[in-house]
KOLGU-4560 file (N, C-alpha, C; in nm, 3 decimals, padded with zeros to 5 digits):
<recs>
<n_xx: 01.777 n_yy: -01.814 n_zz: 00.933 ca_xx: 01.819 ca_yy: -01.890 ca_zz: 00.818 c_xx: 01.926 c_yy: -01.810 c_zz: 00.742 mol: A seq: 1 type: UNK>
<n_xx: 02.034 n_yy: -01.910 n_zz: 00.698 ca_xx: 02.091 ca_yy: -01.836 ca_zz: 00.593 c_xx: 02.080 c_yy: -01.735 c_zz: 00.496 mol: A seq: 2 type: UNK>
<n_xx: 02.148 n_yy: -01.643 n_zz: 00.456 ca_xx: 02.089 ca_yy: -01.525 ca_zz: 00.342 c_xx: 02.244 c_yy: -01.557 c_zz: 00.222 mol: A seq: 3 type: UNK>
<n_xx: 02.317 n_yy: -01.576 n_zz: 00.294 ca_xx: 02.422 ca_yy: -01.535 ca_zz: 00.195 c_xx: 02.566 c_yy: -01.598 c_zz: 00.281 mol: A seq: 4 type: UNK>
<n_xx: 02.679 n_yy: -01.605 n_zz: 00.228 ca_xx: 02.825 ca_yy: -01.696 ca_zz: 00.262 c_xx: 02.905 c_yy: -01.609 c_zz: 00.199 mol: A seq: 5 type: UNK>
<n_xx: 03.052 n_yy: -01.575 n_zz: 00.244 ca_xx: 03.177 ca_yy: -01.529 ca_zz: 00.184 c_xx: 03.261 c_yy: -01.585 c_zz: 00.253 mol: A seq: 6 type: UNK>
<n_xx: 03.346 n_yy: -01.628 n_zz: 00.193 ca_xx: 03.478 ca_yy: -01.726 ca_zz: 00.221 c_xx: 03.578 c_yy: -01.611 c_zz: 00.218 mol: A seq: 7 type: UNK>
<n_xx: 03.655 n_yy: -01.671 n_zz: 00.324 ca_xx: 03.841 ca_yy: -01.569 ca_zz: 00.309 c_xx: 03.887 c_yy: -01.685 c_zz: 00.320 mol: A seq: 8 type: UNK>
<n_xx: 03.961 n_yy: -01.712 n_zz: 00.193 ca_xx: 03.987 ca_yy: -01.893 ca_zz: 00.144 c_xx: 04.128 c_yy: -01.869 c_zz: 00.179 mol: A seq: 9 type: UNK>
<n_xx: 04.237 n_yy: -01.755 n_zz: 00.250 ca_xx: 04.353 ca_yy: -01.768 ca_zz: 00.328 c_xx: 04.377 c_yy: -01.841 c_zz: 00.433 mol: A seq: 10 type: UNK>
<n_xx: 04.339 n_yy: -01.806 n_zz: 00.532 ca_xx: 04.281 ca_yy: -01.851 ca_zz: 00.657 c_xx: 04.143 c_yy: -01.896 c_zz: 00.683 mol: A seq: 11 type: UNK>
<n_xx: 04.065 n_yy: -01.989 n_zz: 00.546 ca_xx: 03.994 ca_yy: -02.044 ca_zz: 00.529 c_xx: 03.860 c_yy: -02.037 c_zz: 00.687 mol: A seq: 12 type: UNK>
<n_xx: 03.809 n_yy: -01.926 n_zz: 00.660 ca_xx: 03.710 ca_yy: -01.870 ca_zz: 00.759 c_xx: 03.558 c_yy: -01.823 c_zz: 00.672 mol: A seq: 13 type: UNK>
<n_xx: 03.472 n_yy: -01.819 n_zz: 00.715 ca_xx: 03.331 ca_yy: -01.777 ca_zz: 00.642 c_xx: 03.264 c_yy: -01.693 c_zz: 00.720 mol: A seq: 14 type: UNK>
<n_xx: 03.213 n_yy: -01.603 n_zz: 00.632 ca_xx: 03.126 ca_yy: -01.491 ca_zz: 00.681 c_xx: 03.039 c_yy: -01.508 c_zz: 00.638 mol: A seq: 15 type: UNK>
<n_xx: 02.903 n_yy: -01.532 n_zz: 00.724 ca_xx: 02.743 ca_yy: -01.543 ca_zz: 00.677 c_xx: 02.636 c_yy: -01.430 c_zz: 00.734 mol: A seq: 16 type: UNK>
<n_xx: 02.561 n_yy: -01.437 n_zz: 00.685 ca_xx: 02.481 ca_yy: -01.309 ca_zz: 00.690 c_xx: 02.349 c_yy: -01.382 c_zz: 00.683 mol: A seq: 17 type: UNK>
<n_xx: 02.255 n_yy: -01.353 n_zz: 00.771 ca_xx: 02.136 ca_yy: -01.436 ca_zz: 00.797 c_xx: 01.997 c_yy: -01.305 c_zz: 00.729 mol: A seq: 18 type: UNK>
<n_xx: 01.888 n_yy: -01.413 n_zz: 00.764 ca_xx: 01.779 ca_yy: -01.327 ca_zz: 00.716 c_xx: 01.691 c_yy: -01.195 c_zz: 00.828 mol: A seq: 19 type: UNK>
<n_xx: 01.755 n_yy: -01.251 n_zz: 00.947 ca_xx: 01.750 ca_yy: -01.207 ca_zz: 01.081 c_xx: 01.813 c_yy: -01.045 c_zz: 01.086 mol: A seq: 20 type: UNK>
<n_xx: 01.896 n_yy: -01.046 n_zz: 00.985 ca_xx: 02.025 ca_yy: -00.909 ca_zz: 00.970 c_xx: 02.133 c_yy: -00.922 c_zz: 01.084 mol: A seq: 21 type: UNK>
<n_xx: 02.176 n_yy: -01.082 n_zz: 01.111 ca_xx: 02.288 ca_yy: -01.105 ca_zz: 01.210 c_xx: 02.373 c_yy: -01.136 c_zz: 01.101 mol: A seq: 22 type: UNK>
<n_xx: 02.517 n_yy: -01.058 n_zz: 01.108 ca_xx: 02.638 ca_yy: -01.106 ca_zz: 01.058 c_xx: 02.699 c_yy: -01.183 c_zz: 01.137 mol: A seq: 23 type: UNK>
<n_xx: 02.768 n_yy: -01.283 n_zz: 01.100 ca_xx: 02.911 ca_yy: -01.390 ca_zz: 01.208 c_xx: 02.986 c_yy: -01.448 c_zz: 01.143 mol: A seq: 24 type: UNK>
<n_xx: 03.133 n_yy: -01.406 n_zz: 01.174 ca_xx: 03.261 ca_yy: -01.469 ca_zz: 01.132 c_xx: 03.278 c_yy: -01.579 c_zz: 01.214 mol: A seq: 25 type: UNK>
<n_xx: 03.346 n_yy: -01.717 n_zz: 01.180 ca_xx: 03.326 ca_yy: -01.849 ca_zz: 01.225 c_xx: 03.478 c_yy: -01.873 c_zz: 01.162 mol: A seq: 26 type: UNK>
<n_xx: 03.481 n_yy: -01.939 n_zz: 01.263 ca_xx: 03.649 ca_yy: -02.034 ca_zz: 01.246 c_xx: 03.634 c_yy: -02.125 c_zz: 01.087 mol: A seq: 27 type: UNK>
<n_xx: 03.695 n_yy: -02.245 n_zz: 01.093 ca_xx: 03.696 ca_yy: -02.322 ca_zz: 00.977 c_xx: 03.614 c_yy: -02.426 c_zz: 01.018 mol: A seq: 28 type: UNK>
<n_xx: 03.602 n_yy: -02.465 n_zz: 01.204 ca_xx: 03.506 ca_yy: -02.523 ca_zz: 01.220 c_xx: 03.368 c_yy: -02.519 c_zz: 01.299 mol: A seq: 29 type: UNK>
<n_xx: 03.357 n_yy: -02.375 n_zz: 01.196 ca_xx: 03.181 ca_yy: -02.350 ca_zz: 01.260 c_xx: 03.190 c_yy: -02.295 c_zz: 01.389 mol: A seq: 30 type: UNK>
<n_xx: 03.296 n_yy: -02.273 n_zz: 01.443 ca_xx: 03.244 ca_yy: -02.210 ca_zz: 01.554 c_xx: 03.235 c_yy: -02.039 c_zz: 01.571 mol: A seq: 31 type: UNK>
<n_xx: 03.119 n_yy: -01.954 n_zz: 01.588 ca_xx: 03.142 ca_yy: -01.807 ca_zz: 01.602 c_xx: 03.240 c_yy: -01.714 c_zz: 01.660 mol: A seq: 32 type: UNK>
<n_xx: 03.335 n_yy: -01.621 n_zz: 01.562 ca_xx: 03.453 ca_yy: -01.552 ca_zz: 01.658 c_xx: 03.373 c_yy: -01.429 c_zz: 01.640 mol: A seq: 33 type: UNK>
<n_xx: 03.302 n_yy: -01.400 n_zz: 01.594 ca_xx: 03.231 ca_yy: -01.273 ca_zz: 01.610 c_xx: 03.101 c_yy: -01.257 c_zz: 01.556 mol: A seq: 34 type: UNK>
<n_xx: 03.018 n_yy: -01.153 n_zz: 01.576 ca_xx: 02.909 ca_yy: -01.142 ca_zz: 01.550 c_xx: 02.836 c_yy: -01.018 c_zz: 01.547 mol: A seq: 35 type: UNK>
<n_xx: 02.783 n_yy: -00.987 n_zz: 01.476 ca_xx: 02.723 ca_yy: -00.802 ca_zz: 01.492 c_xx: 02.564 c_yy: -00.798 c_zz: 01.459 mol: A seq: 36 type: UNK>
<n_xx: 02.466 n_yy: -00.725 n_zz: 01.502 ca_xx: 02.302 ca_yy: -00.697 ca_zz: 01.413 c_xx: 02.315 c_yy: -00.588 c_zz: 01.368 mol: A seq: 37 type: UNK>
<n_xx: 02.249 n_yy: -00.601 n_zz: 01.283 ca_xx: 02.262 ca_yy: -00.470 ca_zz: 01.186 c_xx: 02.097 c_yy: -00.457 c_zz: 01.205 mol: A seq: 38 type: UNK>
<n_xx: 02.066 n_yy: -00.277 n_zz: 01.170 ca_xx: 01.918 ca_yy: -00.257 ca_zz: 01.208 c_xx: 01.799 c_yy: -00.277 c_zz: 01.073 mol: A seq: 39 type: UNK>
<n_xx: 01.921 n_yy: -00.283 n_zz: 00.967 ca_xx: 01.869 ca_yy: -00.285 ca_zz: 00.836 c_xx: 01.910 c_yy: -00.434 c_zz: 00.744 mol: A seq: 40 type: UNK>
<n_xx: 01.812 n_yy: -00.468 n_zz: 00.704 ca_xx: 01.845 ca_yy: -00.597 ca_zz: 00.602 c_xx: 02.007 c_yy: -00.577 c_zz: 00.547 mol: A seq: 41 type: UNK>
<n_xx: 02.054 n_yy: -00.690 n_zz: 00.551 ca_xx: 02.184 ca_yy: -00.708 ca_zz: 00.558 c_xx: 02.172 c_yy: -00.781 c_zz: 00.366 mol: A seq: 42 type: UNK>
<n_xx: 02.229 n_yy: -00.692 n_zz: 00.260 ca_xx: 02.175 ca_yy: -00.708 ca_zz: 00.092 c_xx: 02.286 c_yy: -00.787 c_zz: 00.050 mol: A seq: 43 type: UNK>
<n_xx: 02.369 n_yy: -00.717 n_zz: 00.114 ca_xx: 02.533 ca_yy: -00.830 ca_zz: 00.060 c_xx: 02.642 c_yy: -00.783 c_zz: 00.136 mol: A seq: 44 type: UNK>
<n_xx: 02.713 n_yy: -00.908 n_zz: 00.160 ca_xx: 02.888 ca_yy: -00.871 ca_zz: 00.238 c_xx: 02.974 c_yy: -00.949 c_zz: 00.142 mol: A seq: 45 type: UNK>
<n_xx: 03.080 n_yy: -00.891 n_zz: 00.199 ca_xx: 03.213 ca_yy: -00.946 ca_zz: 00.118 c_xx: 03.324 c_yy: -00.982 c_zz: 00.190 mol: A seq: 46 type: UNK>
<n_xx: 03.458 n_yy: -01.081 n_zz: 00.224 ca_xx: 03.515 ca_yy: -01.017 ca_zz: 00.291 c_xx: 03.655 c_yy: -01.050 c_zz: 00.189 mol: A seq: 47 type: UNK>
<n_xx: 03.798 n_yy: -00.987 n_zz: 00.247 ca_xx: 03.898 ca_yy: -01.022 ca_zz: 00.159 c_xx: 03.939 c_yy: -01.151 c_zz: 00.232 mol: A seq: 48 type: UNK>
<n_xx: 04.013 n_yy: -01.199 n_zz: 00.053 ca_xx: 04.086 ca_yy: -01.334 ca_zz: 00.097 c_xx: 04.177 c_yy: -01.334 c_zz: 00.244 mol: A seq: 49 type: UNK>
<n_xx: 04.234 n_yy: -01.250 n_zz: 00.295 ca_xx: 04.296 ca_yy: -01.314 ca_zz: 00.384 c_xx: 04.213 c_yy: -01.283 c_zz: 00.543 mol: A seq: 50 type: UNK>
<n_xx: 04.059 n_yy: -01.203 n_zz: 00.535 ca_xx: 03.981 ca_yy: -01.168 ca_zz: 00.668 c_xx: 03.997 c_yy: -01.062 c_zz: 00.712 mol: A seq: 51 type: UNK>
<n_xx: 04.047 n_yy: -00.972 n_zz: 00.648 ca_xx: 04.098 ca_yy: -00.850 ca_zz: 00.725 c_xx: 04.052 c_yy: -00.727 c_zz: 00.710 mol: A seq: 52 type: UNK>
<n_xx: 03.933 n_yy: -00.772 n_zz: 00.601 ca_xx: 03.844 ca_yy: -00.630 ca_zz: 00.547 c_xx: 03.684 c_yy: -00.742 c_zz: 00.476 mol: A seq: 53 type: UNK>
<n_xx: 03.577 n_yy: -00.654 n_zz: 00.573 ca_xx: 03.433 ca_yy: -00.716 ca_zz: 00.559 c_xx: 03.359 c_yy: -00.572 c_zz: 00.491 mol: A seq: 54 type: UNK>
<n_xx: 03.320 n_yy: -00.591 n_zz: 00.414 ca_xx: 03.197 ca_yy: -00.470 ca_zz: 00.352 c_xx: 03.063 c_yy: -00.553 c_zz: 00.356 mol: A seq: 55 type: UNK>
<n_xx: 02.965 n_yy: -00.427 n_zz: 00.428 ca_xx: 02.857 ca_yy: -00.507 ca_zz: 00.393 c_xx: 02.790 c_yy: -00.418 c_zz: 00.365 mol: A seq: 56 type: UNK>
<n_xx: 02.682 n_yy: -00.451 n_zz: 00.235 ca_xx: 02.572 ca_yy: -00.347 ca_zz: 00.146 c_xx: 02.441 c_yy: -00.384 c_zz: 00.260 mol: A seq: 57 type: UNK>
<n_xx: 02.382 n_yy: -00.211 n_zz: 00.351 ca_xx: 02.233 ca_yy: -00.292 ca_zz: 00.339 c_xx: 02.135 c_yy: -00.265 c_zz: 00.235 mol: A seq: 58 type: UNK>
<n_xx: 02.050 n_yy: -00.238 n_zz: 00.296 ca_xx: 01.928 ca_yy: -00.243 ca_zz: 00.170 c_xx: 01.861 c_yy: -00.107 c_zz: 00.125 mol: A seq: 59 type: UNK>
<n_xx: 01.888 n_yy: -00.083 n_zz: 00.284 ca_xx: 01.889 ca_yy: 00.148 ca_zz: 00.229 c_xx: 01.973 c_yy: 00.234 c_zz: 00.179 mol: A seq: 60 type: UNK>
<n_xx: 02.123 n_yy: 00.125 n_zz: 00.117 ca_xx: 02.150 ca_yy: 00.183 ca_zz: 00.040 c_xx: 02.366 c_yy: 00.224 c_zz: 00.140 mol: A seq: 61 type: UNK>
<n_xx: 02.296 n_yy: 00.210 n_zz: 00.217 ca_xx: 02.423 ca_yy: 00.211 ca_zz: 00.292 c_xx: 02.541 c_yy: 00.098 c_zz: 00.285 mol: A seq: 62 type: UNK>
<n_xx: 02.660 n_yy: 00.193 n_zz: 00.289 ca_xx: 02.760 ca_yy: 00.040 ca_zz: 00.289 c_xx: 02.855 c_yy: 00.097 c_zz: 00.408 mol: A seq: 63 type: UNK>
<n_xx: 02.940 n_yy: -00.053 n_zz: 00.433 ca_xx: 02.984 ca_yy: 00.014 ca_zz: 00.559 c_xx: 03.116 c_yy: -00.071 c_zz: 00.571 mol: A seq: 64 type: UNK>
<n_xx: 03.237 n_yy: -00.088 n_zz: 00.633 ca_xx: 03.342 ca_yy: -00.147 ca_zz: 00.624 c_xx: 03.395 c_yy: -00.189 c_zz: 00.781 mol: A seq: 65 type: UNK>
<n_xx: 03.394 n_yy: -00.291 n_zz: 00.765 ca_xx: 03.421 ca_yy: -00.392 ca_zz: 00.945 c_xx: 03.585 c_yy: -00.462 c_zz: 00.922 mol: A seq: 66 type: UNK>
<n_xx: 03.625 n_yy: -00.416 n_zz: 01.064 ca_xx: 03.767 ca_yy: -00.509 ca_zz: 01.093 c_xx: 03.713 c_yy: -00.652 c_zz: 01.129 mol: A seq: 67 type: UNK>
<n_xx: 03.776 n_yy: -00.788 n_zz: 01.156 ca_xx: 03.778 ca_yy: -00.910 ca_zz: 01.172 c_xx: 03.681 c_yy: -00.931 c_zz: 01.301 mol: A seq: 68 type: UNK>
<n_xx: 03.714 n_yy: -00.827 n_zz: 01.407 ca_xx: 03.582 ca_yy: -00.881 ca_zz: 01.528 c_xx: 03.432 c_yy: -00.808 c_zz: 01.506 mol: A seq: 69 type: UNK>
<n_xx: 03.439 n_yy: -00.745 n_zz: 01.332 ca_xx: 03.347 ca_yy: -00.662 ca_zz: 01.336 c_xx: 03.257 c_yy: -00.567 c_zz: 01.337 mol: A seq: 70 type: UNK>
<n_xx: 03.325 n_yy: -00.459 n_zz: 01.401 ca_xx: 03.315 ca_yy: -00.355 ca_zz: 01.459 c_xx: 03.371 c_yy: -00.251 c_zz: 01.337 mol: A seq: 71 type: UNK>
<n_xx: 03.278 n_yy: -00.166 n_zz: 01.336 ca_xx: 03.286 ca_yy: -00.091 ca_zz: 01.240 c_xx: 03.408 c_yy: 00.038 c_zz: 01.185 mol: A seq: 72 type: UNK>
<n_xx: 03.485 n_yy: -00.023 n_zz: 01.082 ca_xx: 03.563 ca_yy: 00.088 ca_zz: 01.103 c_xx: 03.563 c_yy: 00.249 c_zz: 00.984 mol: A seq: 73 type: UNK>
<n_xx: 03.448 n_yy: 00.210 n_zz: 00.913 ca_xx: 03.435 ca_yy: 00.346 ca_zz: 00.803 c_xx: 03.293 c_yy: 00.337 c_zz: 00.788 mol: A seq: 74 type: UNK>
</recs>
């Protein structure tokens, strides 16, 4: 189930974050361009307006910074 939504209202794309601790970036129409699990509750993400920078807070306190397919780059 859903946990949480962030829009990059440029290239009008959404980043959701489930209760599962699966992140996935999705086109404009729902379909998945990427996807990652995280091992820890996923507390909050963000991404920028134009998709090109994802932060996501987990819940131990860690934050962490993803390029567009994901993949972790700090």
């Amino acid at each position: 189930m859903p946990r949480g939504i962030s829009l990059a209202r440029e290239n009008q794309r959404v980043l959701v974050w489930t209760d599962s601790d699966w992140l996935f970036w999705t086109n404009r129409k729902g379909e998945r361009q990427a996807q990652s699990h995280f091992a820890n509750p996923i507390a909050s993400a963000s991404i920028s307006d134009d998709g090109s920078a994802i932060v996501v807070a987990e819940t131990d306190g860690r934050f962490s910074w993803h390029a567009p397919d994901l993949q972790t780059r700090w």
